[in-house]
Steps between C-alpha positions, in 0.01 A plus 500: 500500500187648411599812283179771258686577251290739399279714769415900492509547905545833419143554365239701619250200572710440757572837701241405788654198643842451283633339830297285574469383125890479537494277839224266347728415231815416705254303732415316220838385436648788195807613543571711241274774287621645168292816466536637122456863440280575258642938395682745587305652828511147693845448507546683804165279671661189341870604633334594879378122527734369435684691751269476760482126438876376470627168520380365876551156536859512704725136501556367887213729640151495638374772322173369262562536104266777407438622102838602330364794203773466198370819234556487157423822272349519201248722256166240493325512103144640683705787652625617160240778418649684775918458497633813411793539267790506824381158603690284316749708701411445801484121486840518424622684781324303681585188481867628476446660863376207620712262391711670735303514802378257796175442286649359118219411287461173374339579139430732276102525507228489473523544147367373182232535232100428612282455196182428673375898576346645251606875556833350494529356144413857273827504268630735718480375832595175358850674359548643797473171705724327310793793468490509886493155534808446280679793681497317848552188307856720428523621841458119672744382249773792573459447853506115496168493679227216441139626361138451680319492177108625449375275215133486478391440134820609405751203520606455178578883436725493838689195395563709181661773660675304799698288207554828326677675819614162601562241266442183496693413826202743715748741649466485910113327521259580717118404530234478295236645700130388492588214225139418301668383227531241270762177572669610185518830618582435875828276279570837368569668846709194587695487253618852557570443867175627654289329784104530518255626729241330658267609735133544538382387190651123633228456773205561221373140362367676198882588426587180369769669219686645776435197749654232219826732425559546880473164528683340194783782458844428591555538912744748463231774290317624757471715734183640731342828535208678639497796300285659829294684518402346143407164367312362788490097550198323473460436905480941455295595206454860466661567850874688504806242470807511732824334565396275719289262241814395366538202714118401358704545157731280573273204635346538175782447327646217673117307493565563056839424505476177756753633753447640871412875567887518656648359218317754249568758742932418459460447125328810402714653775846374294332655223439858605858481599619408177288708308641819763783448601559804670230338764815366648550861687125502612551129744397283170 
């Protein structure tokens, strides 16, 4: 089963033709969308989806599998300038609501530290990113919920706080999202019970870091994302990213890894289902 683990179908790039972006996808063979929220004033966008877009694919019937949405909610590090002081707060109800509902999520996220923007890394904002980030660190760990983890030039700093909240047994995983890291690094995340996300970044030739760990790392590490509407593949430079280039993903991946598009497809598949369980309620 082809699952995105990671894919904001909720953003704005998408508003003109978000139903035909979402019936390219299932054409294209993906079953299952986890769209992340990224603060406080998406969750209800994020929990609509995934409403609108419930598990479809019926045993013993005719009916054609369409895109199952699974949310997960979260406080993303570039939205930090602007969560107010009641967020925190919010998340938690949240989630706790939710859990209870037709629509559980599957993670806590999108959450996590991003060193690469500049305005982002004054003392202050950097503080700030890293208190929130070890709050819903808290929250994911009090509600037994895996993490969908925003790492960019920030790895080592988010390993840091996810064995301080969780030891060295990684709590109730999750994904690595976006993984540009180092082998020694991506070891890190393993060993604490996380998977890794691959996506566009596979299909460029010039990414031969990323090419070599997706295609030397243990089967059972990764998973595949889109991240849409960002990170577009090479076969889309420049040009908005959807769901529906995750089956292009995943022939990439089986051409590095030596195995057949359907058999990348079921491993990364496994994967996302180990990495989330609660994908179990969503058809996965």
């Amino acid at each position: 089963m082809l699952i995105d683990t990671h894919c904001h179908l909720d953003a704005a790039e998408f508003d003109l033709d978000r139903d035909a972006v979402i019936a390219r996808a299932a054409a294209a063979g993906v079953r299952l969308a986890v769209v992340p929220a990224v603060e406080v004033a998406n969750f209800a966008a994020v929990a609509a989806l995934a409403a609108a877009h419930p598990k479809s694919a019926v045993a013993g019937t005719a009916a054609p599998p369409g895109l199952t949405v699974a949310p997960a909610y979260g406080i993303h590090p570039l939205y930090v300038p602007r969560a107010q002081e009641d967020d925190l707060a919010q998340l938690a109800a949240t989630l706790e609501t939710a859990l209870a509902g037709p629509q559980p999520p599957v993670a806590v996220g999108e959450i996590g530290l991003d060193g690469f923007v500049p305005a982002l890394q004054t003392p202050p904002l950097r503080a700030r990113q890293e208190a929130l980030f070890l709050a819903q660190l808290k929250l994911a760990r009090d509600f037994g919920l895996p993490v969908i983890l925003h790492i960019r030039r920030a790895q080592d700093t988010v390993l840091k706080y996810l064995r301080q909240v969780f030891g060295k047994g990684g709590g109730p995983g999750g994904i690595a999202h976006a993984f540009n890291g180092s082998a020694q690094q991506a070891g890190a995340f393993l060993d604490l019970g996380l998977r890794l996300g691959f996506g566009g970044t596979l299909t460029y030739e010039g990414s031969q870091r990323i090419r070599r760990l997706a295609a030397t790392l243990p089967g059972d590490a990764l998973v595949l994302e889109t991240d849409a509407p960002d990170i577009p593949p090479a076969f889309a430079p420049r040009q908005r990213n959807e769901p529906a280039h995750l089956a292009a993903f995943a022939a990439v991946l089986a051409e590095l890894r030596g195995i057949s598009p359907d058999e990348a497809a079921a491993l990364t598949g496994a994967n996302a289902r180990a990495a989330l369980p609660g994908l179990a309620a969503y058809g996965g």
